[in-house]
C-alpha positions as CSV (number, residue, x, y, z in Angstrom):
1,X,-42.3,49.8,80.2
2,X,-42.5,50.1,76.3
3,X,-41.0,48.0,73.5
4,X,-40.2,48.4,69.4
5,X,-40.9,44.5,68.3
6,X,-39.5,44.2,64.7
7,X,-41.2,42.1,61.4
8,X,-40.2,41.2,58.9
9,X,-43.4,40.5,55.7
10,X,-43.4,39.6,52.4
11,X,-45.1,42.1,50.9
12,X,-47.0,45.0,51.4
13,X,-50.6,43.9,51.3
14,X,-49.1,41.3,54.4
15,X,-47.3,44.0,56.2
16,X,-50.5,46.9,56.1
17,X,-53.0,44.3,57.5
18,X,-51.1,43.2,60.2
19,X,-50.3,46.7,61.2
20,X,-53.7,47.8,60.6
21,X,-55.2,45.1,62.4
22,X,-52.5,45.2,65.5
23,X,-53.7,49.2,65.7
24,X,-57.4,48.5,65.3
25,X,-57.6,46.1,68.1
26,X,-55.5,48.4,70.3
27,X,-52.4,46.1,70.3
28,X,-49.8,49.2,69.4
29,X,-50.0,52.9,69.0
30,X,-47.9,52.8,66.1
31,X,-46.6,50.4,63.1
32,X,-44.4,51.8,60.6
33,X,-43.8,50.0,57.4
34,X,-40.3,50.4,55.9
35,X,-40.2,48.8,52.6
36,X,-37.3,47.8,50.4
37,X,-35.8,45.8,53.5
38,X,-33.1,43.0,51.8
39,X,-32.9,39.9,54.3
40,X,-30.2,37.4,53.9
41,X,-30.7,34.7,56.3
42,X,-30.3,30.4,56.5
43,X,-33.4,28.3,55.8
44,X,-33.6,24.6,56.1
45,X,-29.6,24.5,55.7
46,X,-29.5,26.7,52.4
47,X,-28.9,30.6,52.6
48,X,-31.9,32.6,50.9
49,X,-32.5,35.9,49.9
50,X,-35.8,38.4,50.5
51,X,-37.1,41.7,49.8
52,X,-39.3,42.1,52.7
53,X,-40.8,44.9,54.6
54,X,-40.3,45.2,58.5
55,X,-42.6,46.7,60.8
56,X,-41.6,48.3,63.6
57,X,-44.0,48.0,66.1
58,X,-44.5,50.2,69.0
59,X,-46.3,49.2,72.5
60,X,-46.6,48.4,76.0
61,X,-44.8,45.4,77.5
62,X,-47.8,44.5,78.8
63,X,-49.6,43.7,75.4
64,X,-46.5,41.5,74.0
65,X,-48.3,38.1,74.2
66,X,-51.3,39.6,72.7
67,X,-49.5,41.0,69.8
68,X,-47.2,37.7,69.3
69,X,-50.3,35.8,69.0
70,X,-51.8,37.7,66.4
71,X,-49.2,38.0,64.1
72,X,-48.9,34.4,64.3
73,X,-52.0,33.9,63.2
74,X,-52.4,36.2,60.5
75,X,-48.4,35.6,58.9
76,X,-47.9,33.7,56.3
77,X,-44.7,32.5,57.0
78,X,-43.7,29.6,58.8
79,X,-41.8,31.0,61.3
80,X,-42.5,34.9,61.0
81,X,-39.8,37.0,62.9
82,X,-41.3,38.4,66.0
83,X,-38.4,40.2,68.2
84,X,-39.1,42.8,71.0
85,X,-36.8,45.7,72.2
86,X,-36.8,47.4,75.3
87,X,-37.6,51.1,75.0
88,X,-34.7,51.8,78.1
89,X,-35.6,55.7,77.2
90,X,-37.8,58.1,74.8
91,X,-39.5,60.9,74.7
92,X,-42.0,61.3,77.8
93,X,-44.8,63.1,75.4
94,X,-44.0,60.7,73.0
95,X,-44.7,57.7,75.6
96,X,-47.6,58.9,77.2
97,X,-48.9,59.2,73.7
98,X,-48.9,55.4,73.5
99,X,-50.6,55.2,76.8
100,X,-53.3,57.4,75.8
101,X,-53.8,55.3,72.6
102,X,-54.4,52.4,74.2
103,X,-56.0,53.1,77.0
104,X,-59.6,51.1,77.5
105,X,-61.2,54.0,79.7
């Protein structure tokens, strides 16, 4: 079983070493990085605006926790957004692309 887990940076330099460090370690096959993202959202009871970029990050199930962790420890917000999809269907090539990415043989 795969997932897409979505999240959300602050800038760019944020969002390329988190995906760069989620990939080198064998976390995910694949972050994209879509720029430009407008967030409107409730913080500490007052509504706030961000240009952000979201990552859309794409793995096993099986590495979730792994991958929660360390974007929690290399985000610097607060509470960064960290929300994981099911991938219910997909291309097969495409998914046994993602195996063979992470595989540790």
């Amino acid at each position: 079983m795969y997932h897409l887990i979505y999240c959300t940076c602050p800038n760019l330099e944020t969002a390329e070493a988190i995906a760069k460090q989620l990939v080198g370690e064998n976390l995910a096959a694949c972050v994209n990085i879509l720029p430009g993202v407008d967030s409107v959202y409730q913080w500490r009871g007052q509504i706030e605006t961000a240009r952000e970029h979201l990552l859309l990050i794409k793995s096993p199930q099986s590495r979730y926790d792994a991958i929660e962790a360390a974007i929690k420890a290399a985000h610097p917000y607060q509470l960064p957004e960290i929300i994981a999809v099911a991938i219910e269907r997909g291309s097969a090539e495409y998914l046994k692309w993602i195996d063979s990415c992470l595989s540790t043989d």
